[in-house]
N, CA, C and O atoms as CSV, one atom per row, in Angstrom:
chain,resi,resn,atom,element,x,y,z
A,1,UNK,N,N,104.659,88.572,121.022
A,1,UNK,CA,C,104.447,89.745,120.200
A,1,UNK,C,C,105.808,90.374,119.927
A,1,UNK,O,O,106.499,90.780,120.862
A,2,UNK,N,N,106.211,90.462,118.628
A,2,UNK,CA,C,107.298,91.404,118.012
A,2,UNK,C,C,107.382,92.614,119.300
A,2,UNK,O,O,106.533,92.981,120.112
A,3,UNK,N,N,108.761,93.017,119.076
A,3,UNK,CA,C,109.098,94.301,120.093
A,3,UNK,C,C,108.356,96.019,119.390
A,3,UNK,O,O,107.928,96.977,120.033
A,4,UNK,N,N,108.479,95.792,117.615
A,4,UNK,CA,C,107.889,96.517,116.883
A,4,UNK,C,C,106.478,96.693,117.482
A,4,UNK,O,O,106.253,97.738,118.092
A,5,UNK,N,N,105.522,95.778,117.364
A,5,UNK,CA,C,103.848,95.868,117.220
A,5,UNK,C,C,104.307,96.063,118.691
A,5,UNK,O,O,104.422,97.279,118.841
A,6,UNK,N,N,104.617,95.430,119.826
A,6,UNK,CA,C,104.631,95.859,121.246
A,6,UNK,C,C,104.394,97.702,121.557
A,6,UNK,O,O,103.497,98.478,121.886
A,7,UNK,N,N,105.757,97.713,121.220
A,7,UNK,CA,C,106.049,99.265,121.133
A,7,UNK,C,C,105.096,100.254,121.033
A,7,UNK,O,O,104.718,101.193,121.733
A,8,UNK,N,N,104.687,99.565,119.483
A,8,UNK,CA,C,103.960,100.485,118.991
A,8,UNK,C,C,102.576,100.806,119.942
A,8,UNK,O,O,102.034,101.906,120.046
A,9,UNK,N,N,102.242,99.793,120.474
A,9,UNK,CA,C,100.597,99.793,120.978
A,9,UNK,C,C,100.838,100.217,122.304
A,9,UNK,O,O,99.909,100.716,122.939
A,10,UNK,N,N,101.966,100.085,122.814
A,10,UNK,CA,C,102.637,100.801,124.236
A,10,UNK,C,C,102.526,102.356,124.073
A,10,UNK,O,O,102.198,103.049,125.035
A,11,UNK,N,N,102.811,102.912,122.809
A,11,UNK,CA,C,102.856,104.348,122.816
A,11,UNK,C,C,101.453,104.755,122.177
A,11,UNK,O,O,101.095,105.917,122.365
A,12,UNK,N,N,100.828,104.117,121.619
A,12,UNK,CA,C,99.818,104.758,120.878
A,12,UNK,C,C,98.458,104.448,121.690
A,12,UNK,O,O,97.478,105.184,121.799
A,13,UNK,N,N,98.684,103.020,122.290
A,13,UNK,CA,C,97.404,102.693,123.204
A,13,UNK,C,C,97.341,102.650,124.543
A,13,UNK,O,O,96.338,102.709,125.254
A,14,UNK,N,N,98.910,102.501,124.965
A,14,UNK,CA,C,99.230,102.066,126.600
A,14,UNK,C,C,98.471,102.868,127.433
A,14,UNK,O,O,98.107,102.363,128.495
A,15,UNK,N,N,98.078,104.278,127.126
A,15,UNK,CA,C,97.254,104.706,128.121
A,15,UNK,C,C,95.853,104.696,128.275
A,15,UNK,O,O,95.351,105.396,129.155
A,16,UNK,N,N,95.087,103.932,127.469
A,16,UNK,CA,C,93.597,103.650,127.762
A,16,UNK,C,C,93.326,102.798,128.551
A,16,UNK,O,O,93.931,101.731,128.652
A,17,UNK,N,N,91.945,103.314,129.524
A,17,UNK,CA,C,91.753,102.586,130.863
A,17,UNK,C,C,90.687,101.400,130.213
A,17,UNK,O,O,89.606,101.687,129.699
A,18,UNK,N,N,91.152,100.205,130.332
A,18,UNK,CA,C,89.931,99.147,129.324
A,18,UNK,C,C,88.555,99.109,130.198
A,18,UNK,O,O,87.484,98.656,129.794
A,19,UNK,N,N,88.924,99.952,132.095
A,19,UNK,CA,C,87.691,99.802,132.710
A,19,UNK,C,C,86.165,100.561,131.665
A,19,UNK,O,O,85.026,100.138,131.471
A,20,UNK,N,N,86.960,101.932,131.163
A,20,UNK,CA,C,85.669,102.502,130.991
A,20,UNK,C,C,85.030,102.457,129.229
A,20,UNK,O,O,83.968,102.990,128.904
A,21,UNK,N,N,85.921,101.728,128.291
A,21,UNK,CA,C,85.626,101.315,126.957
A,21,UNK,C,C,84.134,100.989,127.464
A,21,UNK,O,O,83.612,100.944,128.578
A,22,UNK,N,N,83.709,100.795,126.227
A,22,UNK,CA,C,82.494,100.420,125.949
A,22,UNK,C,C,82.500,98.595,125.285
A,22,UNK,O,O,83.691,98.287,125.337
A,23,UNK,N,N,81.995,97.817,124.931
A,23,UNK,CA,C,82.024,96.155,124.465
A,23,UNK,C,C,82.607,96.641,123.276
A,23,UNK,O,O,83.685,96.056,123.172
A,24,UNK,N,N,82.444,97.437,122.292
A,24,UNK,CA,C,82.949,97.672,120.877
A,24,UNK,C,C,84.155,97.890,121.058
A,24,UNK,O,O,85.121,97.393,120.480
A,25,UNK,N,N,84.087,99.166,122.431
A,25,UNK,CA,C,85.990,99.473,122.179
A,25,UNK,C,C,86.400,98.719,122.341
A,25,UNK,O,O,87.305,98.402,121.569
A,26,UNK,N,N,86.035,97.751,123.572
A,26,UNK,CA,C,87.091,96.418,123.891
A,26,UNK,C,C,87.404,95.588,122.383
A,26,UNK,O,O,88.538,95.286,122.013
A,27,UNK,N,N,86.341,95.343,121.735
A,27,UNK,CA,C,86.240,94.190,121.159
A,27,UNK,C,C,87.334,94.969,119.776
A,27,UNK,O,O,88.049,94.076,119.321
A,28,UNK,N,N,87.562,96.146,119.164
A,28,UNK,CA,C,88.596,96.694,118.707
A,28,UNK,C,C,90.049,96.788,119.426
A,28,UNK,O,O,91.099,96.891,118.793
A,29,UNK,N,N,89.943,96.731,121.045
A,29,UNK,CA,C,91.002,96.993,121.486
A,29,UNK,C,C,92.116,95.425,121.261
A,29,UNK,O,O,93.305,95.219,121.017
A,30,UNK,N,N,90.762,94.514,121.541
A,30,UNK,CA,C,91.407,92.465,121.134
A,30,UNK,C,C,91.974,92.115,119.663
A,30,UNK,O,O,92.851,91.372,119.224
A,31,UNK,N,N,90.897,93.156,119.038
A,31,UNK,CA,C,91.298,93.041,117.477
A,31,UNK,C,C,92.862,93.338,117.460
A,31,UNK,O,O,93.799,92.556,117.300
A,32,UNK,N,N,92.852,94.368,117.623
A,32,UNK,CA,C,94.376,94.980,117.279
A,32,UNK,C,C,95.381,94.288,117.894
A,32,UNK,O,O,96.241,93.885,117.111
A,33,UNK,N,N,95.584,93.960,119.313
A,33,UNK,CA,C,96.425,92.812,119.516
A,33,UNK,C,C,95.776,91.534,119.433
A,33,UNK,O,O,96.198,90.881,120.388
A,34,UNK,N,N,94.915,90.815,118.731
A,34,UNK,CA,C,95.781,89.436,118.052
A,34,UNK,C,C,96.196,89.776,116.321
A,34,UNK,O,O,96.963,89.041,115.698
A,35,UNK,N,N,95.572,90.948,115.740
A,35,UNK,CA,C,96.231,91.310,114.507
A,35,UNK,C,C,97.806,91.446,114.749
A,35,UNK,O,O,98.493,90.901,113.885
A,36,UNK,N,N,98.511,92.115,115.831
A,36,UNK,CA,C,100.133,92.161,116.692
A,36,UNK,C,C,100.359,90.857,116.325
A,36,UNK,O,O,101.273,90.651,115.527
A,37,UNK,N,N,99.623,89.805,116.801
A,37,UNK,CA,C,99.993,87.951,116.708
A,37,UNK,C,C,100.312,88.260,114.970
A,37,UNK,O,O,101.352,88.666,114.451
A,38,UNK,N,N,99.474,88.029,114.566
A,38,UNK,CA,C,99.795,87.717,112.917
A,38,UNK,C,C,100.765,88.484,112.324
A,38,UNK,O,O,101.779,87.973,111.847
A,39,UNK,N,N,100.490,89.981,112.305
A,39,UNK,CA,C,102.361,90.647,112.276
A,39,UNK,C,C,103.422,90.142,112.854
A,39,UNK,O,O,104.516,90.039,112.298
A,40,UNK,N,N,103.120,89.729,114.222
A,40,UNK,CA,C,104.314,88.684,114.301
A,40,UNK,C,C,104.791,87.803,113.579
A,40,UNK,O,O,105.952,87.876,113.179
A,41,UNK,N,N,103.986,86.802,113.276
A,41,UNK,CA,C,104.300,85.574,112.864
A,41,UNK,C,C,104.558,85.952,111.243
A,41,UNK,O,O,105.203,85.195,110.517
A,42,UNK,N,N,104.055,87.040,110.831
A,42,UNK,CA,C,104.715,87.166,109.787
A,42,UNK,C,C,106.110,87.808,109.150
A,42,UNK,O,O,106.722,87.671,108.091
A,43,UNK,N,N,106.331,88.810,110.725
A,43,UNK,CA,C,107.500,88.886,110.901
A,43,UNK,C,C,108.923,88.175,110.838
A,43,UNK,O,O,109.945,88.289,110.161
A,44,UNK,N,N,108.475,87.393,111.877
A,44,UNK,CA,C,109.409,86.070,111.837
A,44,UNK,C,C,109.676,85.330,110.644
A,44,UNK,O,O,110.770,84.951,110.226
A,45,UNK,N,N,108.550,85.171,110.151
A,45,UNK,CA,C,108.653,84.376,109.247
A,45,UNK,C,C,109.823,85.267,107.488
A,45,UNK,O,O,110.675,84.821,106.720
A,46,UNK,N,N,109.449,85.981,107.583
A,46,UNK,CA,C,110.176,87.220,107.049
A,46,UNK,C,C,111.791,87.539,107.117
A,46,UNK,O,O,112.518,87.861,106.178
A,47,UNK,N,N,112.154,87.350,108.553
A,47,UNK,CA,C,113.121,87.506,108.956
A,47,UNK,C,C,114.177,86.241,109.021
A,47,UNK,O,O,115.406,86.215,108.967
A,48,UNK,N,N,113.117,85.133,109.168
A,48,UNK,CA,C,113.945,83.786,108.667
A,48,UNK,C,C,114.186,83.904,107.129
A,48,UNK,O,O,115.306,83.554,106.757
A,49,UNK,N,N,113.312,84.343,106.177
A,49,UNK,CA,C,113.751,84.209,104.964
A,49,UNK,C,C,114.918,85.385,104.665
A,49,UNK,O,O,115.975,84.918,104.242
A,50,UNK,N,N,114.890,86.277,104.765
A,50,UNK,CA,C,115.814,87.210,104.852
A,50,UNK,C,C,116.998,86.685,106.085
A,50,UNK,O,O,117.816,87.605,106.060
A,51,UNK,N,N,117.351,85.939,106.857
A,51,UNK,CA,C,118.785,85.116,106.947
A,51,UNK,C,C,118.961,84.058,105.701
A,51,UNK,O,O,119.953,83.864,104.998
A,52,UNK,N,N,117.533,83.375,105.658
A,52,UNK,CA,C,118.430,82.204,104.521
A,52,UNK,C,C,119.178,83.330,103.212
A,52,UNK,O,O,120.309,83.214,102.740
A,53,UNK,N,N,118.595,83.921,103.014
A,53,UNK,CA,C,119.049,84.305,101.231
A,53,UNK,C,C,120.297,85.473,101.884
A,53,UNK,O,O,120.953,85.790,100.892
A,54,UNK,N,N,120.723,86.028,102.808
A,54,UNK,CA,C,121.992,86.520,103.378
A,54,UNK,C,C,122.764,85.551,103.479
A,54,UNK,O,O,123.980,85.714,103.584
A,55,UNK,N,N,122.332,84.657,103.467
A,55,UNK,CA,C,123.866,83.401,103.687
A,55,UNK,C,C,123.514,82.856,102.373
A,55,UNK,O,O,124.576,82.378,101.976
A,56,UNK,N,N,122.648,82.663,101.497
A,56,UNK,CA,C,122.851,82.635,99.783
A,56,UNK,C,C,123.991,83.668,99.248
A,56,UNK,O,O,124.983,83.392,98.572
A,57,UNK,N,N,123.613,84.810,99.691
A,57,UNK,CA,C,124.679,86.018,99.177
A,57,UNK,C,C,125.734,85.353,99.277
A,57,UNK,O,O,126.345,84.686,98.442
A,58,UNK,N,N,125.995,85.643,100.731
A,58,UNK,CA,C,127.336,85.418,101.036
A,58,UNK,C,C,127.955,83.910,100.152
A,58,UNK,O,O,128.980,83.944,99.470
A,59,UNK,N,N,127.131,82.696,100.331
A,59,UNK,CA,C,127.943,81.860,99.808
A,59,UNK,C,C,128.085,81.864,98.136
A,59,UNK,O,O,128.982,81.225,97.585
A,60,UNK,N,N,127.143,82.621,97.422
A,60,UNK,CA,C,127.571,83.191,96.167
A,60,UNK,C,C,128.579,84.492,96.275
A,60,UNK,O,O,127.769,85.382,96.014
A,61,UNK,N,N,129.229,84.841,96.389
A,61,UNK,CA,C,130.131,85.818,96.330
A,61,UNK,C,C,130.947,84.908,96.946
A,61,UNK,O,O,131.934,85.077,96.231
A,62,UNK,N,N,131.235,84.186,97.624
A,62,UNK,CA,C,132.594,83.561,97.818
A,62,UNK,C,C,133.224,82.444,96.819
A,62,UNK,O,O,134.297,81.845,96.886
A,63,UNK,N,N,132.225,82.384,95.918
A,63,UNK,CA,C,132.148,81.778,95.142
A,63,UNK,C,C,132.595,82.206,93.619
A,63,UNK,O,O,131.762,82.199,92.713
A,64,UNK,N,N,133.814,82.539,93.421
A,64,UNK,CA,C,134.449,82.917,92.165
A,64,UNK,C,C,133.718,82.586,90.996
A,64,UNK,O,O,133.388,83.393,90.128
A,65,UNK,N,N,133.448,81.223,91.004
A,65,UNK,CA,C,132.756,81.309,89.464
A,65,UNK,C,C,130.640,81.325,89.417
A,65,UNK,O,O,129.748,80.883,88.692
A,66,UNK,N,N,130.790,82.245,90.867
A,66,UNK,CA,C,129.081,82.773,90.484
A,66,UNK,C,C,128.602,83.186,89.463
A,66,UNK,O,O,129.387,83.848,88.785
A,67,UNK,N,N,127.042,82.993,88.840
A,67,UNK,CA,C,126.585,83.561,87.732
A,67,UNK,C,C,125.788,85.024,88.337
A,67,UNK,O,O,124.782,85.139,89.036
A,68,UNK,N,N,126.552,85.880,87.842
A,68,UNK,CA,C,126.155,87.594,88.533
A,68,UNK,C,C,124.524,87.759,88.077
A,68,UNK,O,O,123.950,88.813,88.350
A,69,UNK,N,N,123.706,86.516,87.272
A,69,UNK,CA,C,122.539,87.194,87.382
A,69,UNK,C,C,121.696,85.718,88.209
A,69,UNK,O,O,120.482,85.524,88.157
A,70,UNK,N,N,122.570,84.936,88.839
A,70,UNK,CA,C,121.775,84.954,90.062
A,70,UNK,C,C,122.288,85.190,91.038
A,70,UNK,O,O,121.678,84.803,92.035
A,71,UNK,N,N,123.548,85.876,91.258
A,71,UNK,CA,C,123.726,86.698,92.675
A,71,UNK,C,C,122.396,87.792,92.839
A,71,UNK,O,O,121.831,88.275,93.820
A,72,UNK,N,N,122.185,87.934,91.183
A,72,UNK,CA,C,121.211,88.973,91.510
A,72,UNK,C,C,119.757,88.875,91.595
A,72,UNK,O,O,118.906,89.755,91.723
A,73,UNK,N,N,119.620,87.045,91.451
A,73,UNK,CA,C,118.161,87.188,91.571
A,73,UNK,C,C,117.781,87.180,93.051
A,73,UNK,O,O,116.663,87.425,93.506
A,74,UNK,N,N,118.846,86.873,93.705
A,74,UNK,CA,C,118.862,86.542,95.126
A,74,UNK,C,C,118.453,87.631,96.179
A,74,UNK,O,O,117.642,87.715,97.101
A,75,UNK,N,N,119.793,88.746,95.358
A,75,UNK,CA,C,119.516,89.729,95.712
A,75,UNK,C,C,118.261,90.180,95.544
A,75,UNK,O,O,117.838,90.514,96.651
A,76,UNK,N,N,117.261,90.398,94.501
A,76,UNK,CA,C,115.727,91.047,94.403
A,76,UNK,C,C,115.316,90.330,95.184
A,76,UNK,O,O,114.938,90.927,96.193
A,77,UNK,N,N,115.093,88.387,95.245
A,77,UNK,CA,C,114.492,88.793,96.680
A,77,UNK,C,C,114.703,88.679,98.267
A,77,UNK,O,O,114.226,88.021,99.191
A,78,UNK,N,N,115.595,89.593,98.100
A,78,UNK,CA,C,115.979,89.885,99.156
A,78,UNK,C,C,115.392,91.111,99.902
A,78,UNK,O,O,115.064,91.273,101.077
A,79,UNK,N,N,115.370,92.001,98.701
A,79,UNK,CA,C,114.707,93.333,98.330
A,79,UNK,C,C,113.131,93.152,98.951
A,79,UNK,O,O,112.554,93.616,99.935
A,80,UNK,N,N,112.712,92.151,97.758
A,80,UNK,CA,C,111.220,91.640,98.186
A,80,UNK,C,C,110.467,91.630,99.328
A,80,UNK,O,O,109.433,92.199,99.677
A,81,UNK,N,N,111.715,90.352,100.155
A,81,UNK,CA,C,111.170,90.343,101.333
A,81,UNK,C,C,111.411,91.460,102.426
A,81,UNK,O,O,110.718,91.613,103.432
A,82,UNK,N,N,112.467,92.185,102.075
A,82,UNK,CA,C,112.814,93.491,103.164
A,82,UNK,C,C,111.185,94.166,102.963
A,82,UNK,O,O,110.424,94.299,103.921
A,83,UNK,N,N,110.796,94.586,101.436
A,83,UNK,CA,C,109.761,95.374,101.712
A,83,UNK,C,C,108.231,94.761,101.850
A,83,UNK,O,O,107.162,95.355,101.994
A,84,UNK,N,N,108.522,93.374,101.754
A,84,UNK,CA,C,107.106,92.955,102.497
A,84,UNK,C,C,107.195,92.944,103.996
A,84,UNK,O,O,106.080,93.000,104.513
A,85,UNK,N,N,108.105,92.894,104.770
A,85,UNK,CA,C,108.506,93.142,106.216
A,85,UNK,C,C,107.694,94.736,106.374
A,85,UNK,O,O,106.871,95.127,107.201
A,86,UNK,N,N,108.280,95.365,105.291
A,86,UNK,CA,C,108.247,97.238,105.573
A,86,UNK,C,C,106.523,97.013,105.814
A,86,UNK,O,O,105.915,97.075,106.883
A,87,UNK,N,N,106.002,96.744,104.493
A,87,UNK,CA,C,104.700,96.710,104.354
A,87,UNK,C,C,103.447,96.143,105.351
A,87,UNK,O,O,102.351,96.657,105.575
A,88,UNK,N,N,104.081,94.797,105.895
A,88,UNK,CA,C,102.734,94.119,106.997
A,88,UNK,C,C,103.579,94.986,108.229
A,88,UNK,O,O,103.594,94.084,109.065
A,89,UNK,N,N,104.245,96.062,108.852
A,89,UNK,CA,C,104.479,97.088,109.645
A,89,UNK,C,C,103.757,98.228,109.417
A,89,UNK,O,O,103.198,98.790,110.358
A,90,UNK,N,N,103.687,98.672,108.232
A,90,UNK,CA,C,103.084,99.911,108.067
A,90,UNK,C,C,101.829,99.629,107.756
A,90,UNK,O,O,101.223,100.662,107.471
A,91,UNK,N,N,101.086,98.541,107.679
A,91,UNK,CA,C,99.350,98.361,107.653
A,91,UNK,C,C,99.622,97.939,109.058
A,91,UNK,O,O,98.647,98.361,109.680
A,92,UNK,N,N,100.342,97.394,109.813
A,92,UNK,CA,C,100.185,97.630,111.420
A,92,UNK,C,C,100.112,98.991,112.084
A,92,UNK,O,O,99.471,99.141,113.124
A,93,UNK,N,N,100.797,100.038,111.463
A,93,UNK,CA,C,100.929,100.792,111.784
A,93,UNK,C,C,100.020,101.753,111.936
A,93,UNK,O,O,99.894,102.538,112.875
A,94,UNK,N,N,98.926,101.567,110.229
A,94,UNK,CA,C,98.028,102.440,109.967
A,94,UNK,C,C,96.377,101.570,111.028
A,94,UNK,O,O,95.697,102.320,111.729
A,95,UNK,N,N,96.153,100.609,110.971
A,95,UNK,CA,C,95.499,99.807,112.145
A,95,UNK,C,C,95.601,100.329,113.332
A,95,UNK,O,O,94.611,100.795,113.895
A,96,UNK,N,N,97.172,100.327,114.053
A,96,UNK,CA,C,96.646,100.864,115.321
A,96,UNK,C,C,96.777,102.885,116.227
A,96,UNK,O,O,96.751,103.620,117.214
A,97,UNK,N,N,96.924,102.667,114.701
A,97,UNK,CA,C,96.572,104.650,114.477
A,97,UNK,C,C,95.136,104.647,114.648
A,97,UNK,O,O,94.625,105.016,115.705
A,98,UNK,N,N,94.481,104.258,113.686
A,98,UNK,CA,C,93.151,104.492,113.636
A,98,UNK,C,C,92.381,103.522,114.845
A,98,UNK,O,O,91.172,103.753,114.863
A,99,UNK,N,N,92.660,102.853,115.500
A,99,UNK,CA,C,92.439,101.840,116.826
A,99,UNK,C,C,92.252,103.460,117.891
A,99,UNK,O,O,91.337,103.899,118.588
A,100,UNK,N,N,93.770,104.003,117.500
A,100,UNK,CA,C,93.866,104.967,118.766
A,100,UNK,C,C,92.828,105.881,118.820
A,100,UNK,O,O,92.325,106.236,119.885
A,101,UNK,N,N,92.282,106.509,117.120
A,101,UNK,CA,C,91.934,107.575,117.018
A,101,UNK,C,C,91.047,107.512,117.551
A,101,UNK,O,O,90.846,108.333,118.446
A,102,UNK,N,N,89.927,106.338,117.209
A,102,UNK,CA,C,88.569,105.859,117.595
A,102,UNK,C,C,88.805,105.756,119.018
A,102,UNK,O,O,87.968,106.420,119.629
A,103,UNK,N,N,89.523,105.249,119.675
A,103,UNK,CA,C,89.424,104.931,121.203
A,103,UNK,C,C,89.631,105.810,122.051
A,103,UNK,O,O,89.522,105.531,123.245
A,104,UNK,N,N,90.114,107.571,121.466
A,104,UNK,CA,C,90.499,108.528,122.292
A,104,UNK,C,C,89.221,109.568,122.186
A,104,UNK,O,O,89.218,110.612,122.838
């Protein structure tokens, strides 16, 4: 599990006792961490593409006779993937908000 989704469910859930949930809470409490799994893996996966196209940059800009509109397509997605990273975080985010709300 990402240190992000960790974190997050450390501060928002770490203190519920799973003795006294009910089968539903549990079965919301499993939901939300293996949904953590898939933010992961999409994390990663995210974060590998965002190194490859940082070392695209870089080896276009060292590159004197680059064409500046694909330094720049590189750049958008670069953009792209930063804010699909932002995005499968903040539907993690809003998931285990409402995980908490229900479970408190």
């Amino acid at each position: 599990m990402s240190e992000y989704c960790s974190a997050l469910i450390d501060s928002r859930l770490g203190g519920i006792d799973r003795t006294t949930l009910t089968e539903a809470d549990r079965t919301l409490l499993d939901l939300v961490h293996s949904q953590s799994w898939t933010v992961d893996g999409r994390e990663k996966a995210l974060t590998q593409e965002l190194d490859r196209l940082s070392v695209e940059i870089d080896r276009l800009r060292e590159n004197p006779d680059h064409d500046p509109r694909t330094l720049g397509h590189v750049a958008a997605q670069a953009a792209a993937a930063q804010n699909q990273l932002y995005q499968a975080r903040q539907a993690f985010r809003v998931i285990v908000g409402t995980a908490a709300t229900i479970l408190r």
